[in-house]
FIDO-195706 format. One line per 8 residues: their letters; for each residue x, y, z of C-alpha. Coordinates in steps of 0.05 Angstrom, whole numbers, plus 5000, padded with zeros to 4 digits. Example, Ala and Ser with C-alpha at 12.3 -4.5 7.8 and 13.67 -1.06 7.14 Angstrom:
% residues 2
AS	5246,4910,5156; 5273,4979,5143 $
***
This chain:
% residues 382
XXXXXXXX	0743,2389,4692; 0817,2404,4686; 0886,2385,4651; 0939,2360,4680; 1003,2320,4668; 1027,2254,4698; 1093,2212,4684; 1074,2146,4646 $
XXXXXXXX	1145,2111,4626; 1187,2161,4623; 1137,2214,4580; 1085,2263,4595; 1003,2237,4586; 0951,2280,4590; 0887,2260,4632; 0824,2294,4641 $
XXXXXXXX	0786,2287,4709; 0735,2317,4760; 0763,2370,4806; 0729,2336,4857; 0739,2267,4886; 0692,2207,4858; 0644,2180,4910; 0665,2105,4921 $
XXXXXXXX	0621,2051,4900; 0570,2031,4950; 0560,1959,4964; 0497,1957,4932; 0526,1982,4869; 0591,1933,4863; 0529,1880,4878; 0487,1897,4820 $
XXXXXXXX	0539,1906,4775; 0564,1842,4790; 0495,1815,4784; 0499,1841,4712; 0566,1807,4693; 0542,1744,4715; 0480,1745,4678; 0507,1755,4614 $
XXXXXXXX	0558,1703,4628; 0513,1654,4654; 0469,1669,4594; 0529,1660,4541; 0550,1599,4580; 0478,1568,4603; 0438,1580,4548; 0383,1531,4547 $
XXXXXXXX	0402,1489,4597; 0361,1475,4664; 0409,1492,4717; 0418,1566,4694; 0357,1585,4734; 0390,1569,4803; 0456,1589,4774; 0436,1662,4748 $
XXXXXXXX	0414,1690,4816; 0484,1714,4849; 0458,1711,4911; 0407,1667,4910; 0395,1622,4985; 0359,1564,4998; 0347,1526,5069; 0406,1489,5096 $
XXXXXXXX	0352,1431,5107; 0340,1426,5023; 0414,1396,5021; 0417,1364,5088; 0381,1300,5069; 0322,1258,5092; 0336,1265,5162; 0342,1335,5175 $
XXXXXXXX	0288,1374,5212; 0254,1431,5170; 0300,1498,5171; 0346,1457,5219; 0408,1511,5230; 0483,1480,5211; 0523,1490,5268; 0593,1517,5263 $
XXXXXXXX	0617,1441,5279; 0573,1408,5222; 0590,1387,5160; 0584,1430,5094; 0532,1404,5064; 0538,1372,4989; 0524,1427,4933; 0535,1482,4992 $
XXXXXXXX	0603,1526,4992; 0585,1547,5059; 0534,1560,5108; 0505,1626,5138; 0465,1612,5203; 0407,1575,5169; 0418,1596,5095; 0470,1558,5048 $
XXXXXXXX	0511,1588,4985; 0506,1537,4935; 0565,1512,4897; 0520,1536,4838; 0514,1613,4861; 0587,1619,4878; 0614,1595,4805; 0562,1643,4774 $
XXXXXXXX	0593,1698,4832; 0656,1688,4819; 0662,1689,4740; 0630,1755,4746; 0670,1778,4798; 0732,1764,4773; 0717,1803,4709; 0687,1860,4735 $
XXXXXXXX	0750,1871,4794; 0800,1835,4752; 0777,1845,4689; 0784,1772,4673; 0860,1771,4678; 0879,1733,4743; 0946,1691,4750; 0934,1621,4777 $
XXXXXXXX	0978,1637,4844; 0925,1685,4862; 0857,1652,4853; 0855,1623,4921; 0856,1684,4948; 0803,1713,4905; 0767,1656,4917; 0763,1676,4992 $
XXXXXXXX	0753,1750,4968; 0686,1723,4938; 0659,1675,4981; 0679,1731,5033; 0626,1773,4998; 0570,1727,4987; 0567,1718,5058; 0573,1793,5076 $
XXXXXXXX	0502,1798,5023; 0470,1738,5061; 0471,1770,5128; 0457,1837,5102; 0390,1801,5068; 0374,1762,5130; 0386,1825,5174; 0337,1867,5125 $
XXXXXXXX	0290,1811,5129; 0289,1810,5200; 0272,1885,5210; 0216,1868,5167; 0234,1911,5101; 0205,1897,5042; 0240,1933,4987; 0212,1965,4923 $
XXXXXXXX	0177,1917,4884; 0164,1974,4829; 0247,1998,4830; 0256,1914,4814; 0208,1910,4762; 0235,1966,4727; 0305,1936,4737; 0280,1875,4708 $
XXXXXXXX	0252,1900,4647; 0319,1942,4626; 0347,1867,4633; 0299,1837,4596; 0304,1891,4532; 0382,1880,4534; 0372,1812,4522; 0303,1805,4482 $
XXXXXXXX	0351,1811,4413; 0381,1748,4414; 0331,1693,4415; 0370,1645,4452; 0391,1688,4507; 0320,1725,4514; 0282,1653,4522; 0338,1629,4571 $
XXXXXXXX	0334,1696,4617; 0255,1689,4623; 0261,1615,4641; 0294,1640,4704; 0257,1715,4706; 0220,1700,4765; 0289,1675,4796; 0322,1744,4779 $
XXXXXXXX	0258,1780,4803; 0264,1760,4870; 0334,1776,4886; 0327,1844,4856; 0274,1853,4905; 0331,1831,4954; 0373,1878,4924; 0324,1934,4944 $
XXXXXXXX	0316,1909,5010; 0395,1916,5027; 0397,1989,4996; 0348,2001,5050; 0380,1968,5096; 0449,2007,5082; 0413,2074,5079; 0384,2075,5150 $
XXXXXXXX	0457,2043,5173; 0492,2091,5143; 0444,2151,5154; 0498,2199,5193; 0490,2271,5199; 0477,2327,5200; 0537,2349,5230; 0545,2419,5265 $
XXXXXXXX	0600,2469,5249; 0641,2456,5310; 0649,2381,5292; 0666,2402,5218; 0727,2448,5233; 0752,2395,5287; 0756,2352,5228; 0791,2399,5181 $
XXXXXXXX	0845,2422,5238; 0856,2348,5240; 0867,2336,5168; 0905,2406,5143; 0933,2361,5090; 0864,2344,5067; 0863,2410,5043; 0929,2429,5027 $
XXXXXXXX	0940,2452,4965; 1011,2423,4941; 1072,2463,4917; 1071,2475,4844; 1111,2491,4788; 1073,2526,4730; 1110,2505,4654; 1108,2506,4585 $
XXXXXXXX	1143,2457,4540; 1170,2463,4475; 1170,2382,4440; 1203,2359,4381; 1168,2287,4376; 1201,2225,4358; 1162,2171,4323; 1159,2107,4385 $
XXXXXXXX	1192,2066,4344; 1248,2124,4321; 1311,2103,4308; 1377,2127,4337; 1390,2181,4286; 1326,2208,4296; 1342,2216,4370; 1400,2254,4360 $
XXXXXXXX	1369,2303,4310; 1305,2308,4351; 1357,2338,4414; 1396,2381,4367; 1338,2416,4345; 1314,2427,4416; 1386,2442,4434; 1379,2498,4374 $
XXXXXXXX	1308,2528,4401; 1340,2531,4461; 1397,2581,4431; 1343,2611,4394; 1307,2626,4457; 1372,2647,4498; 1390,2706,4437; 1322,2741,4452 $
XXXXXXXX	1273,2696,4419; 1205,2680,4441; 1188,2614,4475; 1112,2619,4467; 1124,2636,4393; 1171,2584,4381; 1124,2541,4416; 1071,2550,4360 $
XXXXXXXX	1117,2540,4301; 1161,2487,4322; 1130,2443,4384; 1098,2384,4379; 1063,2379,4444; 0983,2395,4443; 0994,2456,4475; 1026,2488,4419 $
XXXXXXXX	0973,2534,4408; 0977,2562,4471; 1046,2579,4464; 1068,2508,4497; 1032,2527,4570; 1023,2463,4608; 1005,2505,4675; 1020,2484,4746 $
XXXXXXXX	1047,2409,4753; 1049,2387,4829; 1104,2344,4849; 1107,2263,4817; 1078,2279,4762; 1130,2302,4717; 1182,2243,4698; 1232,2243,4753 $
XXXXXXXX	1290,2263,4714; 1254,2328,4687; 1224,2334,4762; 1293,2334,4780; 1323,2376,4728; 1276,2434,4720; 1286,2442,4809; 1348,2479,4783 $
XXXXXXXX	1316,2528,4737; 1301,2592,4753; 1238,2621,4741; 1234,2652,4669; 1293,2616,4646; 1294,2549,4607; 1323,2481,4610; 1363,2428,4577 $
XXXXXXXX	1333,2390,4527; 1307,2328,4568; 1287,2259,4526; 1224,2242,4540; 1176,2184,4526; 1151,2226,4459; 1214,2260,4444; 1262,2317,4455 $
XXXXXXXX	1237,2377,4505; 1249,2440,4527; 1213,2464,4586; 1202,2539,4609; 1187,2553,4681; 1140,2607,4688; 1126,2610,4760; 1128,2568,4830 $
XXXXXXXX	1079,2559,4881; 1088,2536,4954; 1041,2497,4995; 0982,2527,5016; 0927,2504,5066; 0862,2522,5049; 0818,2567,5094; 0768,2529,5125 $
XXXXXXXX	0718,2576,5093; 0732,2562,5024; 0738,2485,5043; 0673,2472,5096; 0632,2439,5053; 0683,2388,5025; 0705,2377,5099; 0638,2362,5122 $
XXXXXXXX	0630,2316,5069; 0694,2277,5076; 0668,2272,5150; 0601,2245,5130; 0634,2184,5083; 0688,2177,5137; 0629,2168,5191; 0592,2124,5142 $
XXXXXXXX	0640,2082,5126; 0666,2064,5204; 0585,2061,5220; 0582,2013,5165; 0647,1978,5175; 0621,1967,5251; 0554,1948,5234; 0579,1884,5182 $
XXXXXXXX	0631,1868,5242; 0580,1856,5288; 0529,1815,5237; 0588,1768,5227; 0608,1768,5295; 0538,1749,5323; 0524,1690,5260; 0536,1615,5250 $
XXXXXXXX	0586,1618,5187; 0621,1552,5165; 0652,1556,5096; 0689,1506,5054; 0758,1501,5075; 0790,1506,5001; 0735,1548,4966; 0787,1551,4901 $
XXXXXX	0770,1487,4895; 0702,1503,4859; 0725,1546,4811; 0797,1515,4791; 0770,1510,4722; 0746,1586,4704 $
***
C-alpha cells in the first residue's frame, strides 16, 4: 500500500491504494453480482407474488416455441425476419429473453453500474447496454451447453445456501426466495457452466521470455516510472465554510512561516508546531507527487522552485500552504529485469482479453439474434 496525493477541487486528498493494478472484473463476476442486485430487488419488490419465480432468474431462457402460440412447431427457431414474440425482448437462435428477465436485469444493472442514478436522456442507451448483455450470457450458455459442460453442481449449491442465510431473517423475503430456489439453482449451475466456458477460452500462456521482452520494448511507457517532485507542506486550515477574514489571516500566517523559514528556521519543525496537514508529524513530508496530481496552480507554481527552497503561500481547497521541495526525479524506464513478471502478466490479460473479445465476436456473428427495436420501452417506468 502507499500514499499519495491527488487534486480534488482545487485541494489536496489523500487516497490509499495497491501498488499494483486491480485485475478487472471478469464477466462471470459482473454476472453474479448482478444476479445478487436483482435478487434482493426482486425480493423487496416481488415478495409473495407468483411471477417473482420467472422474474428472479437474470438470465433465465425458455423455448421460443412457449411464446409462439398454438401453431408453432416444438423448439421451432425465430428467424431474424420473424416477429418478436409477445412477453419476449428478443430472441437468441432458439432461446427468448423474456420481458420478465430483462426488467429484473436491468434494475439490477443499473444500480450496480450506475448506482441507481441514471438521467432519463440516457436510459435508452443503457437499455441497449443491457439487453446487449443478456444476449452475450445466452450464447455463452448455449455455447457451454453445446460442448457438453456441466458445471459444478456442488460450487451452486454452496452459492445457493450463502443466498438463502442472507435472506432466511426476514420471513417474507426467505419464503418468497425458496418459492423460486429451484429457479435460482439452475442458473447458478449456468453460471458455473460459463466460468468454464471462459476459462478454457481464455486459457493463454505460458508465454516464453522472448515474447515477454517484445512486449515490454513495445510498451516502455508501461513501465516508465514518471518524473517526480518529492514535497513537504506546511497548512494552515481554513474551516470549508471560512469566511473572508479567515482567508486572509490563514495566508498571513503562512506568509509569516514562510519569513520564519527564510531567517534560518526549520521547515520540518515548523511543520510539527504549526501545520495542519496530516503529515505534520513527519515534519510536513508528503514525498514524491507525479505530475496531475497536485492542483494545477501549485503544479504550476512550485515548477519554479528550486530544490530546498520554499514557495508562496498557495490557497488551497483546505487552506493556506506552503510547500518545500525537497528533491526532483526524471523519468525513468524500468529494467526489464525488475519489471518481467508484471510485463508477462499485462501480456497474458492483453492476450485474454483479444482471445475473448474474438471468441464473443464470432458467437454473435454465427447466431440468429432479433431484439426489440425500442428495448427502453420495457423499462420506461424504473
Amino acid at each position: 500500500m502507499l500514499t499519495c496525493i491527488i487534486k480534488q477541487a482545487g485541494g489536496l486528498v489523500r487516497v490509499r491504494h495497491n501498488a499494483t493494478t486491480p485485475a478487472r472484473k471478469t464477466w462471470r463476476g459482473r454476472r453474479a453480482e448482478l444476479r445478487r442486485g436483482g435478487v434482493k430487488m426482486l425480493l423487496d419488490s416481488f415478495a409473495g407474488k407468483a411471477a417473482l419465480a420467472a422474474a428472479i432468474v437474470l438470465s433465465a431462457v425458455v423455448p421460443a416455441a412457449a411464446l409462439q402460440g398454438p401453431t408453432a412447431q416444438p423448439n421451432a427457431a425465430v428467424s431474424p425476419s420473424s416477429a418478436i414474440p409477445a412477453g419476449a425482448v428478443a430472441v437468441v437462435n432458439d432461446e427468448i429473453v423474456t420481458v420478465d428477465a430483462y426488467k429484473a436485469f436491468i434494475r439490477a444493472y443499473i444500480a450496480k453500474t450506475y448506482y441507481h442514478a441514471v438521467a432519463p436522456e440516457r436510459l435508452p442507451s443503457i437499455a441497449e447496454e443491457a439487453l446487449d448483455l443478456m444476449v452475450t450470457d445466452r450464447l455463452l450458455l448455449q455455447e457451454a451447453r453445446r460442448r457438453e459442460l456441466t458445471g459444478d453442481p456442488a460450487a451452486a449449491q454452496k452459492r445457493l445456501e450463502a443466498m438463502r442465510e442472507r435472506y432466511s431473517k426476514d420471513p417474507a423475503a426467505a419464503t418468497t426466495f425458496e418459492k423460486a430456489s429451484a429457479d435460482i439453482q439452475r442458473e447458478l449451475i449456468a453460471d458455473t457452466m460459463i466460468e468454464q466456458l471462459t476459462e478454457s477460452i481464455r486459457n493463454v500462456g505460458p508465454f516464453p521470455q522472448e515474447a515477454v521482452k517484445k512486449y515490454y520494448d513495445e510498451h516502455h511507457d508501461l513501465f516508465t516510472t514518471p518524473a517526480s517532485t518529492d514535497i513537504s507542506i506546511i497548512l494552515i486550515g481554513v474551516p470549508p465554510h471560512g469566511v473572508a477574514d479567515e482567508w486572509r489571516e490563514a495566508m498571513e500566517t503562512a506568509a509569516a512561516i514562510r519569513t520564519q523559514i527564510l531567517a534560518g528556521g526549520s521547515f520540518e519543525a515548523l511543520a510539527k508546531e504549526k501545520s495542519s496537514d496530516q503529515s505534520a508529524a513527519d515534519g510536513g513530508r508528503i514525498g514524491p507527487v507525479h505530475k496531475g496530481q497536485l492542483p494545477e496552480q501549485v503544479e504550476t507554481g512550485l515548477g519554479a522552485v528550486a530544490i530546498g527552497a520554499v514557495s508562496e503561500p498557495f490557497r488551497i481547497l483546505e487552506g493556506a500552504a506552503i510547500f518545500k521541495v525537497n528533491a526532483r526525479a526524471p523519468a525513468r524506464l524500468q529494467p526489464f529485469s525488475a519489471v518481467e513478471e508484471r510485463a508477462g502478466a499485462l501480456l497474458k490479460r492483453e492476450s485474454q482479453d483479444a482471445r475473448w473479445k474474438a471468441f464473443v465476436a464470432q458467437l454473435r456473428q454465427s447466431a440468429r439474434i432479433r431484439t426489440a427495436a425500442s428495448p427502453v420501452d420495457y423499462v420506461r417506468d424504473h
